[in-house]
MITORPA-740341 format. One record per residue (C-alpha): x, y, z; residue in three letters; residue number from 1. Coordinates in steps of 0.1 Angstrom, whole numbers, padded with zeros to 4 digits. Last residue first. Example, Ala and Ser with C-alpha at 12.3 -4.5 7.8 and 13.67 -1.06 7.14 Angstrom:
2
<node><xx>0137</xx><yy>-0011</yy><zz>0071</zz><aa>ser</aa><i>2</i></node>
<node><xx>0123</xx><yy>-0045</yy><zz>0078</zz><aa>ala</aa><i>1</i></node>
//
This chain:
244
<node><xx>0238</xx><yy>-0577</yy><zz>0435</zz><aa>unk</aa><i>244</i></node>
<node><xx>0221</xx><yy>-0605</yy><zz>0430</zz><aa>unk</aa><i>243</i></node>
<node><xx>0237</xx><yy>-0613</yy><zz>0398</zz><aa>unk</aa><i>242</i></node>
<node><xx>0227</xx><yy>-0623</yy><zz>0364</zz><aa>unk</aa><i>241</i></node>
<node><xx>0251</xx><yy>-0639</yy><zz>0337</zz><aa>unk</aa><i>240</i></node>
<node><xx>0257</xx><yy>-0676</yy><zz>0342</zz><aa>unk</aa><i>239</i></node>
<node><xx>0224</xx><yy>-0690</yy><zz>0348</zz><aa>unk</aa><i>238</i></node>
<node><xx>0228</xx><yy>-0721</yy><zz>0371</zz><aa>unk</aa><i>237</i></node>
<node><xx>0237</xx><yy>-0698</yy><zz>0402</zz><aa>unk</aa><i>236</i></node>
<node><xx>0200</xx><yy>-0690</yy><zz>0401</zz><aa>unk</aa><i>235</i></node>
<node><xx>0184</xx><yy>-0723</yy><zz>0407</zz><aa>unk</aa><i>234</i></node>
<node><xx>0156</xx><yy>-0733</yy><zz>0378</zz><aa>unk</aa><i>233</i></node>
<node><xx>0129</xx><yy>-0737</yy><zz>0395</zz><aa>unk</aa><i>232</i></node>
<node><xx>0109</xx><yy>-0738</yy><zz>0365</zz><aa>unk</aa><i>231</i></node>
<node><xx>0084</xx><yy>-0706</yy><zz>0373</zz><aa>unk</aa><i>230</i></node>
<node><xx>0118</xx><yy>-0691</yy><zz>0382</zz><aa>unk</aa><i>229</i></node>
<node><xx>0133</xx><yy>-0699</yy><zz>0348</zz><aa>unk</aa><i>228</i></node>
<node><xx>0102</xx><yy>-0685</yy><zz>0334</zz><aa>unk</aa><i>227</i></node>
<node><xx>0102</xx><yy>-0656</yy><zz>0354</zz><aa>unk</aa><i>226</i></node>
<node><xx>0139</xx><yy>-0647</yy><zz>0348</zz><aa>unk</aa><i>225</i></node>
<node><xx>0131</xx><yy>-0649</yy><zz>0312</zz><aa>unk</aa><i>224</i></node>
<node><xx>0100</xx><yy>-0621</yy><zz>0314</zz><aa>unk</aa><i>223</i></node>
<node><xx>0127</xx><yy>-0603</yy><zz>0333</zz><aa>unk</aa><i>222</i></node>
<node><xx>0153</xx><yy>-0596</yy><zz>0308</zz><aa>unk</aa><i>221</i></node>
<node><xx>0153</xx><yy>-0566</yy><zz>0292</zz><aa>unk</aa><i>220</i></node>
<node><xx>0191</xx><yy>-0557</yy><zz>0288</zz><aa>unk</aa><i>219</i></node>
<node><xx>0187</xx><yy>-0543</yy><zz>0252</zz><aa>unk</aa><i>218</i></node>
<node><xx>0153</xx><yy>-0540</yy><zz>0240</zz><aa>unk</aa><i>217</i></node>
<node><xx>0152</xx><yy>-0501</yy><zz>0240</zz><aa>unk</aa><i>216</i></node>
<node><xx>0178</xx><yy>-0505</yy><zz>0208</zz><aa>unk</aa><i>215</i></node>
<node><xx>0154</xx><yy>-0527</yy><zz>0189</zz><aa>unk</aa><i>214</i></node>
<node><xx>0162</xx><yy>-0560</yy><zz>0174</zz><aa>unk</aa><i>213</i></node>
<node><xx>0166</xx><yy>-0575</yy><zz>0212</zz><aa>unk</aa><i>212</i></node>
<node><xx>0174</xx><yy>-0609</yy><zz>0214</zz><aa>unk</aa><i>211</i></node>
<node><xx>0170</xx><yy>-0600</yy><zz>0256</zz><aa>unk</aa><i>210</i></node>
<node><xx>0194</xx><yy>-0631</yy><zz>0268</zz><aa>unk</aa><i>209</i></node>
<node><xx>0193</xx><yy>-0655</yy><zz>0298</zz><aa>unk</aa><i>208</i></node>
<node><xx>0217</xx><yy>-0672</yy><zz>0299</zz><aa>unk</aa><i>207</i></node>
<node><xx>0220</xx><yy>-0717</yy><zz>0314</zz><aa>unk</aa><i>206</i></node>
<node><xx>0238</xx><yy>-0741</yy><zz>0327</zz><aa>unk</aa><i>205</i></node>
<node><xx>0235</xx><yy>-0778</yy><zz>0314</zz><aa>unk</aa><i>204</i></node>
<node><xx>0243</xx><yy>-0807</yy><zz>0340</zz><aa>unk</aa><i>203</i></node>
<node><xx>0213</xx><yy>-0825</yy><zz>0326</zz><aa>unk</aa><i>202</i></node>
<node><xx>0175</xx><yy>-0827</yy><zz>0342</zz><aa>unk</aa><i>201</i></node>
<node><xx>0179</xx><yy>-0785</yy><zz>0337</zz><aa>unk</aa><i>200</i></node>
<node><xx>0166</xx><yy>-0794</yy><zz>0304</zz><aa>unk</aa><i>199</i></node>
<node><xx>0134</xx><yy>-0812</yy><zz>0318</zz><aa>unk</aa><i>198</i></node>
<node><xx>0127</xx><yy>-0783</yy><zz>0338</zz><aa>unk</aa><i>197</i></node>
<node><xx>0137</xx><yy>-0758</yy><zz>0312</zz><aa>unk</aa><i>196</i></node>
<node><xx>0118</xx><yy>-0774</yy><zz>0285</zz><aa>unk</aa><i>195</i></node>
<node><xx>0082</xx><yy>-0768</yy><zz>0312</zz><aa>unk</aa><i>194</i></node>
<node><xx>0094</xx><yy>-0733</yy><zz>0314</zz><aa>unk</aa><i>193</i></node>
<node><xx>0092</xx><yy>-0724</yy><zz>0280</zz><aa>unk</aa><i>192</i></node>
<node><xx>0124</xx><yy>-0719</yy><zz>0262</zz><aa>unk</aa><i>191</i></node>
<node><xx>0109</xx><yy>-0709</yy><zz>0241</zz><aa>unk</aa><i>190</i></node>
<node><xx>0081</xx><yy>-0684</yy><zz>0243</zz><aa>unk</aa><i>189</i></node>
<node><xx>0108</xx><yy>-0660</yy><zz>0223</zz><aa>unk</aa><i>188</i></node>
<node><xx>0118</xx><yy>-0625</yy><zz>0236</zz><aa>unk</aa><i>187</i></node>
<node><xx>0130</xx><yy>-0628</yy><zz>0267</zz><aa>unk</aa><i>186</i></node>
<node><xx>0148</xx><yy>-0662</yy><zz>0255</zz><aa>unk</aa><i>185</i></node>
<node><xx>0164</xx><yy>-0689</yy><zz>0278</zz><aa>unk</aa><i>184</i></node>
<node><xx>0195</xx><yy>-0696</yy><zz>0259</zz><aa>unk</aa><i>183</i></node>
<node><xx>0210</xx><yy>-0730</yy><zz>0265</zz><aa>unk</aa><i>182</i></node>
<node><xx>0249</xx><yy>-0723</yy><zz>0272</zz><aa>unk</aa><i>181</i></node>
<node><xx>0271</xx><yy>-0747</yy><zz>0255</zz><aa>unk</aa><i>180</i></node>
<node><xx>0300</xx><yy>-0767</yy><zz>0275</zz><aa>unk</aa><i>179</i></node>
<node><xx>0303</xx><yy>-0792</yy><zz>0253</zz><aa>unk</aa><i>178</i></node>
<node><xx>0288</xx><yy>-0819</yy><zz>0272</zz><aa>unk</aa><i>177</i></node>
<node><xx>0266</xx><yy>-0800</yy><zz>0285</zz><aa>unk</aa><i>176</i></node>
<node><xx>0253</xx><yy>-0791</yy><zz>0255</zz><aa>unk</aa><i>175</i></node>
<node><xx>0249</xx><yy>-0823</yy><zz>0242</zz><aa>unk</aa><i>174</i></node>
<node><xx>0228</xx><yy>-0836</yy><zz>0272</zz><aa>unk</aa><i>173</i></node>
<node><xx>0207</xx><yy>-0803</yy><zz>0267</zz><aa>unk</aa><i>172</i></node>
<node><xx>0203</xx><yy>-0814</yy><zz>0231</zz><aa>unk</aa><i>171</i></node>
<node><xx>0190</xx><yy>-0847</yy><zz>0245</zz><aa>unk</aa><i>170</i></node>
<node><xx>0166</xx><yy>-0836</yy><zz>0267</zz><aa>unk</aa><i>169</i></node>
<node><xx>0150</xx><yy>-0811</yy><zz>0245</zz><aa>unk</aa><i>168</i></node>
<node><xx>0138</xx><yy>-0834</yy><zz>0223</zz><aa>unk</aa><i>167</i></node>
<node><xx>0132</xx><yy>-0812</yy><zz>0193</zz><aa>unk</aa><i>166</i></node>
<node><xx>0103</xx><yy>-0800</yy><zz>0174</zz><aa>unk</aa><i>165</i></node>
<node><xx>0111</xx><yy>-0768</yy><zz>0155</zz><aa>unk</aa><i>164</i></node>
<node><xx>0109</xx><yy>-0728</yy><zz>0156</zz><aa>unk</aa><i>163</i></node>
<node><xx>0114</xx><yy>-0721</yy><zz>0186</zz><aa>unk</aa><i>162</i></node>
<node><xx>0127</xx><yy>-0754</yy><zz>0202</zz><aa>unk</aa><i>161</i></node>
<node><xx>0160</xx><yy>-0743</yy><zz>0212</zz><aa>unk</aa><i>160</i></node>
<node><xx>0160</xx><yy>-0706</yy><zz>0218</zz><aa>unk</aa><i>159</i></node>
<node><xx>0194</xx><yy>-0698</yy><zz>0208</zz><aa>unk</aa><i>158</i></node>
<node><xx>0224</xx><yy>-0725</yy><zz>0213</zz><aa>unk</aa><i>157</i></node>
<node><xx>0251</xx><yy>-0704</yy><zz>0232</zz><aa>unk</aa><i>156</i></node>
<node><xx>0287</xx><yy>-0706</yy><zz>0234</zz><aa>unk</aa><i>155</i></node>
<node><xx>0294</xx><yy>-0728</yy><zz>0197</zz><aa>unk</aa><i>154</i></node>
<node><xx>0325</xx><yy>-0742</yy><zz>0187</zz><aa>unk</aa><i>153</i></node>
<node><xx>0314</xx><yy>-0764</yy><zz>0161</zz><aa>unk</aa><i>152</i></node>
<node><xx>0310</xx><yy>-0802</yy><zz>0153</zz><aa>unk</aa><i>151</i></node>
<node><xx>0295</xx><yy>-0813</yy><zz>0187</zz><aa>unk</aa><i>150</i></node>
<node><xx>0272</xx><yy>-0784</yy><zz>0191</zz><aa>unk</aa><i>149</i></node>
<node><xx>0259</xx><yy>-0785</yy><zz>0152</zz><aa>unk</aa><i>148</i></node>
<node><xx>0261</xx><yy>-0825</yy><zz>0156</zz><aa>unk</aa><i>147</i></node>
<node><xx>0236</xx><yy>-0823</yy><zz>0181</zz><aa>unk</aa><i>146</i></node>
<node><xx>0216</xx><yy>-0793</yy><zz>0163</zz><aa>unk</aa><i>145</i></node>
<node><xx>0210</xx><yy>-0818</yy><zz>0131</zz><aa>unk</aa><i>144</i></node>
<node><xx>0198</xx><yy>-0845</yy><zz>0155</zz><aa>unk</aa><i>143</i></node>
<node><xx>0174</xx><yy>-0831</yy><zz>0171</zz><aa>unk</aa><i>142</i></node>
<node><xx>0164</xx><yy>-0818</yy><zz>0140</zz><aa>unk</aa><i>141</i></node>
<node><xx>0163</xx><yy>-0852</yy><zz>0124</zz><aa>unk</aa><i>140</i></node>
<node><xx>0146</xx><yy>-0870</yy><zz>0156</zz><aa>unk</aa><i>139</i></node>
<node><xx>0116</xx><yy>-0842</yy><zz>0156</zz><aa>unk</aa><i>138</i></node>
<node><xx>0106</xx><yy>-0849</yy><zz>0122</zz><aa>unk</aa><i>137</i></node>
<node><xx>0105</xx><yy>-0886</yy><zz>0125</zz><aa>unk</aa><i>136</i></node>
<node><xx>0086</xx><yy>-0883</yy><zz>0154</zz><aa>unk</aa><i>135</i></node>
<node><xx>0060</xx><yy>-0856</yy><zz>0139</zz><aa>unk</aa><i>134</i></node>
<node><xx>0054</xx><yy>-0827</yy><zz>0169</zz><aa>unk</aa><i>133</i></node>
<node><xx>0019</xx><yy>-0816</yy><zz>0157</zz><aa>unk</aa><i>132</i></node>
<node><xx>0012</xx><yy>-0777</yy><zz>0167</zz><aa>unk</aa><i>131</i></node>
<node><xx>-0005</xx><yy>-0772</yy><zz>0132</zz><aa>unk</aa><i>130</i></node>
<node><xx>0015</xx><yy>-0745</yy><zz>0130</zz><aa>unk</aa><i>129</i></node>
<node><xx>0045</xx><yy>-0758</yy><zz>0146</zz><aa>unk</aa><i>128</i></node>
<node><xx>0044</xx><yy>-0787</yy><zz>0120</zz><aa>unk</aa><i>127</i></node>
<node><xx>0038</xx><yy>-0767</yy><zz>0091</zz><aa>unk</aa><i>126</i></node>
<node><xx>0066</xx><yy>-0744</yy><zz>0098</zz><aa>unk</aa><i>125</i></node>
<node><xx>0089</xx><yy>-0776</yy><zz>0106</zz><aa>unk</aa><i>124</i></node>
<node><xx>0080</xx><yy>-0791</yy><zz>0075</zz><aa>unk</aa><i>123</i></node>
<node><xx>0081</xx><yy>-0762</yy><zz>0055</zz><aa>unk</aa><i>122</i></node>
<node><xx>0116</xx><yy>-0756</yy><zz>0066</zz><aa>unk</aa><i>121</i></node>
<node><xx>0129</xx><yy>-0791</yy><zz>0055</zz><aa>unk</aa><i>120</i></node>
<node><xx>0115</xx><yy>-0786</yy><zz>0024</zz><aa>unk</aa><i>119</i></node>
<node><xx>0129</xx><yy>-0753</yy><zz>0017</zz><aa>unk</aa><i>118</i></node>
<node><xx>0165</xx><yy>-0769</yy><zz>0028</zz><aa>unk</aa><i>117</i></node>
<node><xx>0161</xx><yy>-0798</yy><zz>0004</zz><aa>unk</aa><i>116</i></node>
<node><xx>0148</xx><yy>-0771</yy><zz>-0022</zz><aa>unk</aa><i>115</i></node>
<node><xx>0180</xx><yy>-0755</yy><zz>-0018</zz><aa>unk</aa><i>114</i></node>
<node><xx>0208</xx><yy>-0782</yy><zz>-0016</zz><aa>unk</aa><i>113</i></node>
<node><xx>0237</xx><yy>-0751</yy><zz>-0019</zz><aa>unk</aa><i>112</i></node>
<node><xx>0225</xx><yy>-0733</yy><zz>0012</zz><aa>unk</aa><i>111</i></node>
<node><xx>0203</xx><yy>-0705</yy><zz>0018</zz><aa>unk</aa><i>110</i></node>
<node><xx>0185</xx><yy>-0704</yy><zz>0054</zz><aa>unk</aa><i>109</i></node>
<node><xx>0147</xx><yy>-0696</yy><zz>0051</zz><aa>unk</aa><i>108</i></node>
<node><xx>0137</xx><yy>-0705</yy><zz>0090</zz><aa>unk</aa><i>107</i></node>
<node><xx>0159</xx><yy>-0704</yy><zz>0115</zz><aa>unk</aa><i>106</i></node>
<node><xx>0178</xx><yy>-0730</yy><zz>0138</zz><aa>unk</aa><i>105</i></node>
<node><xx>0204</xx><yy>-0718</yy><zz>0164</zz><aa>unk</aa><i>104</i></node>
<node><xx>0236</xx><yy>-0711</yy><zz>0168</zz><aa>unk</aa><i>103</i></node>
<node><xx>0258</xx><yy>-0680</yy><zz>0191</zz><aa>unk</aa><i>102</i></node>
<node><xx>0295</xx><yy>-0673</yy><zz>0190</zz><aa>unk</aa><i>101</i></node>
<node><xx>0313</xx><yy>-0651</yy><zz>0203</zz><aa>unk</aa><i>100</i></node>
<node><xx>0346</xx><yy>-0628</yy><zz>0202</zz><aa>unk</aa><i>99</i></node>
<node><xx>0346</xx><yy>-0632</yy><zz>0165</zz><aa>unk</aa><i>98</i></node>
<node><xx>0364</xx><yy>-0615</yy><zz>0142</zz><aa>unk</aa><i>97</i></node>
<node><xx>0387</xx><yy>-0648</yy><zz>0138</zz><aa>unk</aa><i>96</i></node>
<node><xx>0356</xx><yy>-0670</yy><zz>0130</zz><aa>unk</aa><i>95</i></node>
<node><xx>0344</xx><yy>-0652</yy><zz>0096</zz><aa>unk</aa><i>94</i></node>
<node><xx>0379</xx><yy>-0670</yy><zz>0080</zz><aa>unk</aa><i>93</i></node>
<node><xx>0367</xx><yy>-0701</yy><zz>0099</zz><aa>unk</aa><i>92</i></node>
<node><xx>0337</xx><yy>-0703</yy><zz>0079</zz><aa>unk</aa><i>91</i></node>
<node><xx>0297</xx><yy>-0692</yy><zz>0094</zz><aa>unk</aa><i>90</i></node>
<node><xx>0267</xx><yy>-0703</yy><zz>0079</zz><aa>unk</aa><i>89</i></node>
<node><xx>0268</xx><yy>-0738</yy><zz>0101</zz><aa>unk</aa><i>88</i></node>
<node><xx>0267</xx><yy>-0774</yy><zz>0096</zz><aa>unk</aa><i>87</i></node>
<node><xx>0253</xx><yy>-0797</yy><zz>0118</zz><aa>unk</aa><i>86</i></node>
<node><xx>0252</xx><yy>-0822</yy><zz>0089</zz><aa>unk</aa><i>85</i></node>
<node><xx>0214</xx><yy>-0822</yy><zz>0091</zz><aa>unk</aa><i>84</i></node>
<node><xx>0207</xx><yy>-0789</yy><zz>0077</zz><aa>unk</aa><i>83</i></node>
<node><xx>0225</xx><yy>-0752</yy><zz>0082</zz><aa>unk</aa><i>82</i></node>
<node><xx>0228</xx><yy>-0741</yy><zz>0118</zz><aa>unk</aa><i>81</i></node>
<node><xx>0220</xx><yy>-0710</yy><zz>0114</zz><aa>unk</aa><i>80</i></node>
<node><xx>0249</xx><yy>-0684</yy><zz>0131</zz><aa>unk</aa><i>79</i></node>
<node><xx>0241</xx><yy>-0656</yy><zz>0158</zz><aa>unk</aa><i>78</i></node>
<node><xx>0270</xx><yy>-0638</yy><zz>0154</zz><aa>unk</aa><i>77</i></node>
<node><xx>0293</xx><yy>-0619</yy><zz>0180</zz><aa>unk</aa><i>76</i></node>
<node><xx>0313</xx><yy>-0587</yy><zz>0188</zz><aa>unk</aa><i>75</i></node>
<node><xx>0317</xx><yy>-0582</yy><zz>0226</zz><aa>unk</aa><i>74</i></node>
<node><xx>0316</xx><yy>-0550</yy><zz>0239</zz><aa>unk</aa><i>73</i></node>
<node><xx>0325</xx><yy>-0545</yy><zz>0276</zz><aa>unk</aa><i>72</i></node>
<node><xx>0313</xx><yy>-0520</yy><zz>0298</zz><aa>unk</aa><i>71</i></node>
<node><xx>0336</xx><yy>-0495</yy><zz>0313</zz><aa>unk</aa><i>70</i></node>
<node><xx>0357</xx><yy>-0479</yy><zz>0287</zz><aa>unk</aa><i>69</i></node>
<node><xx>0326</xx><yy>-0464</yy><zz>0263</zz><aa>unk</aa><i>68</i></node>
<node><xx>0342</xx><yy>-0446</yy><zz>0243</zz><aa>unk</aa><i>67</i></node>
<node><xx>0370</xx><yy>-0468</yy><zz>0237</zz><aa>unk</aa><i>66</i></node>
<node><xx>0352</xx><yy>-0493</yy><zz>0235</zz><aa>unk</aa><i>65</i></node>
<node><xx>0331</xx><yy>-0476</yy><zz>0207</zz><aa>unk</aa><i>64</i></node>
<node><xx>0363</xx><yy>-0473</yy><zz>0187</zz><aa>unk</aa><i>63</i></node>
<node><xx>0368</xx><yy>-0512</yy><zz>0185</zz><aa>unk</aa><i>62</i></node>
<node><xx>0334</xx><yy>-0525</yy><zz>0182</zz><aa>unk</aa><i>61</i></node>
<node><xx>0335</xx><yy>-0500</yy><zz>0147</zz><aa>unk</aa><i>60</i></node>
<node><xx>0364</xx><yy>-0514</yy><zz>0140</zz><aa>unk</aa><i>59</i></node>
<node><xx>0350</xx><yy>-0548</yy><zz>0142</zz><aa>unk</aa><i>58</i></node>
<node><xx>0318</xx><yy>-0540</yy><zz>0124</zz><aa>unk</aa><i>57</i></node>
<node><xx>0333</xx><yy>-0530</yy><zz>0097</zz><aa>unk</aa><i>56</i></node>
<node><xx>0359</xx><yy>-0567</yy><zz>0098</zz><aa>unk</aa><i>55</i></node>
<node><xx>0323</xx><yy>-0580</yy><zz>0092</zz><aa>unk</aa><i>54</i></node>
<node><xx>0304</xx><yy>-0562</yy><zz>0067</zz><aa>unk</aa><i>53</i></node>
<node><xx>0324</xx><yy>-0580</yy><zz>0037</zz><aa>unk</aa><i>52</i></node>
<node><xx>0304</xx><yy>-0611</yy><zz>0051</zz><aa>unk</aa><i>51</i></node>
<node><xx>0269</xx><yy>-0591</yy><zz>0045</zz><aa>unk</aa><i>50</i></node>
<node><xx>0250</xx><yy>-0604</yy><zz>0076</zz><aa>unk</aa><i>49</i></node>
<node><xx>0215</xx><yy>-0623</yy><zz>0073</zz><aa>unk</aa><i>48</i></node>
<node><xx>0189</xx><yy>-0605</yy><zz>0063</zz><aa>unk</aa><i>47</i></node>
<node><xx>0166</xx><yy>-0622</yy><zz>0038</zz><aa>unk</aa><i>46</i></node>
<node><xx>0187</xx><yy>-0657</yy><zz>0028</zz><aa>unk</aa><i>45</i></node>
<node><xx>0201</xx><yy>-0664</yy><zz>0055</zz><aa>unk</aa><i>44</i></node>
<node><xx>0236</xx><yy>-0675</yy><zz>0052</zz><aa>unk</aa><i>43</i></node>
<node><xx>0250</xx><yy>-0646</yy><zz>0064</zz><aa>unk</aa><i>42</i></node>
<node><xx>0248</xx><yy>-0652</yy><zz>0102</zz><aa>unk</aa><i>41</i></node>
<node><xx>0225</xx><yy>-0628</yy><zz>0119</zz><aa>unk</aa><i>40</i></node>
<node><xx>0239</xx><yy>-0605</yy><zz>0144</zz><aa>unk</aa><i>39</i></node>
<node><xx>0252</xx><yy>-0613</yy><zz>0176</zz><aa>unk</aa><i>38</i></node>
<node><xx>0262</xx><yy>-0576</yy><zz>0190</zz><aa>unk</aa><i>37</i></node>
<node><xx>0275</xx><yy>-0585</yy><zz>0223</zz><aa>unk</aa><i>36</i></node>
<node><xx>0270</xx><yy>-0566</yy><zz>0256</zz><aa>unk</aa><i>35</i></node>
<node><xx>0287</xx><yy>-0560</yy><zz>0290</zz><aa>unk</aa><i>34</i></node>
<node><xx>0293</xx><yy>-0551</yy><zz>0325</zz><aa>unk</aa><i>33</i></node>
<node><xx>0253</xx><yy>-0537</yy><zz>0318</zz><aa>unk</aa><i>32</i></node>
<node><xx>0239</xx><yy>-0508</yy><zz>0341</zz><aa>unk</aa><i>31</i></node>
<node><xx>0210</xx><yy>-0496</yy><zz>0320</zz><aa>unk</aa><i>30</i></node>
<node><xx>0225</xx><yy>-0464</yy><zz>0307</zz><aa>unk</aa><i>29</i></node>
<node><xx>0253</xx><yy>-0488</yy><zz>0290</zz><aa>unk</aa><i>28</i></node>
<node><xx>0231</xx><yy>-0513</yy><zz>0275</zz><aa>unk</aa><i>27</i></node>
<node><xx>0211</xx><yy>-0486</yy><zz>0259</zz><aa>unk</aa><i>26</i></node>
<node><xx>0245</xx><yy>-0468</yy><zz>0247</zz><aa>unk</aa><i>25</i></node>
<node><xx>0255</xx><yy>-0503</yy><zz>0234</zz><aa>unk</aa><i>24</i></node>
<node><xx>0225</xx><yy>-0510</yy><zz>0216</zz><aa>unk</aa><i>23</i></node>
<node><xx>0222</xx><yy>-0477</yy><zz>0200</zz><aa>unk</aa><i>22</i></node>
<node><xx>0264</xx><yy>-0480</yy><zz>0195</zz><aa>unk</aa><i>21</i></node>
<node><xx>0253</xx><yy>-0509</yy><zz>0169</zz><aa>unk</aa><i>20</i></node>
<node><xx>0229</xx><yy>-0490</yy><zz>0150</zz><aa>unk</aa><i>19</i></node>
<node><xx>0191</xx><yy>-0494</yy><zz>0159</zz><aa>unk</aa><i>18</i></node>
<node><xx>0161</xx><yy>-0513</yy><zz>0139</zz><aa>unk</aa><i>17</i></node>
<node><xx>0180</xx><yy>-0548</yy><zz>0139</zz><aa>unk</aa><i>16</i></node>
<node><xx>0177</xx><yy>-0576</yy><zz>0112</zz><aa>unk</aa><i>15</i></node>
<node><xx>0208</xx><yy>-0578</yy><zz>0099</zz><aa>unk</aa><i>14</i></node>
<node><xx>0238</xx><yy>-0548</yy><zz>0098</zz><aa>unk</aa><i>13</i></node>
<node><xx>0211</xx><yy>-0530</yy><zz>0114</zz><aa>unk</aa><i>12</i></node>
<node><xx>0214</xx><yy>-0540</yy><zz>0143</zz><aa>unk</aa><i>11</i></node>
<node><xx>0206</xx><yy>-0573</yy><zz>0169</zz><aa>unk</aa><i>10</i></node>
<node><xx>0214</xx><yy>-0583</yy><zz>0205</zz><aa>unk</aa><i>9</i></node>
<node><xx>0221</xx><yy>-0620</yy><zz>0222</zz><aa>unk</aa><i>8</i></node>
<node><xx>0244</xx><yy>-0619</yy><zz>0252</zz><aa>unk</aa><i>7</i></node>
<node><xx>0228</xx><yy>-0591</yy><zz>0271</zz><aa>unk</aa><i>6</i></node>
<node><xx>0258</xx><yy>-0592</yy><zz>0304</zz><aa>unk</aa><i>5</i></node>
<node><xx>0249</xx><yy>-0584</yy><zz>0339</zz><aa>unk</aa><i>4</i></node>
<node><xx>0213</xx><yy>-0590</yy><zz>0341</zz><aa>unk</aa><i>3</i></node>
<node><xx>0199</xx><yy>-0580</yy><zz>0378</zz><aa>unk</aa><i>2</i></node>
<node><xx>0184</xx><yy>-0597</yy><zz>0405</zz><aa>unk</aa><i>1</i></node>
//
């Protein structure tokens, strides 16, 4: 079994150790069809993308393609779904760079209703520390990334329940719905395998995806086969590994 395409990668234009043609010679020497440089959206507030950044990026996509003419490079984001609107750090002027686009929740996002946001951030901290999933808590973000898939055009949700209390069930309803990958994480312990099971419960397909912030990262993805197989997750239902 091999990964054919390492959806989820990071630089240094956010909060990545390697240039964007690290990643993509990595990717290359490992055997990849293709890769996507998803980095942060710029509404975080520590290292999210510089929005000026963007069309650089681009051109920079653009040359290495032609370098590198058998692998596809995808240019992508991984955008923060904002608060409980659904809303996200990306605008539809960001959108037409974009050949991808990945969501998910993060902590220390910057939006106009700050200490709202802080709050609801040290909530869900406090909560996974303590490892106590709160009802209430855990209905408002399930909520907040169900109108995030419904209200966006969004490929991939990232690591659902990383870094808050969700019911899993019901985003994977939503995803399917929209036709949204759920990410199952090499790097993250969520998706664990016990969310996949009750995730794969809906008609939801899944990736698997390295979220690698250093170059030597790119295309790992075998830790995340082994949870999917640990949740007998059938192959065809992840979209980009092969057998062959």
């Amino acid at each position: 079994m091999r990964l054919i395409f390492d959806c989820h990668t990071h630089t240094i234009y956010s909060h990545g150790k390697g240039t964007i043609e690290d990643n993509v010679r990595v990717a290359y020497e490992k055997g990849l069809k293709a890769v996507a440089i998803t980095d942060h959206g710029p509404g975080h507030l520590t290292y999210g993308i510089k929005r000026d950044k963007i069309a650089v990026m681009r051109e920079e996509i653009q040359a290495l393609q032609v370098k590198y003419p058998d692998m596809e490079i995808k240019l992508g984001v991984e955008a923060n779904i904002r608060h409980e609107s659904g809303l996200l750090d990306i605008n539809e002027e960001d959108m037409k760079y974009f050949d991808i686009v990945l969501a998910g929740y993060h902590y220390g996002i910057f939006e106009s209703n700050f200490l709202r946001s802080g709050y609801i951030h040290l909530r869900n901290y406090l909560s996974k520390t303590v490892n106590r999933p709160f009802k209430k808590l855990k209905i408002e973000n399930t909520e907040a990334i169900v109108k995030a898939l419904y209200n966006n055009n969004i490929d991939i949700l990232t690591h659902p329940g990383y870094k808050e209390f969700v019911f899993i069930r019901e985003i994977a309803k939503a995803c399917a719905d929209t036709d949204t990958l759920m990410e199952i994480s090499n790097s993250h312990i969520h998706m664990t395998s016990e969310e996949m099971q009750e995730a794969a419960m809906e008609n939801v397909k899944f990736v698997i995806s390295s979220d690698a912030h250093v170059p030597e990262e790119v295309g790992s993805f075998r830790l995340g086969l082994q949870k999917a197989r640990d949740a007998g997750i059938p192959m065809d239902r992840i979209v980009n590994i092969s057998e062959n």
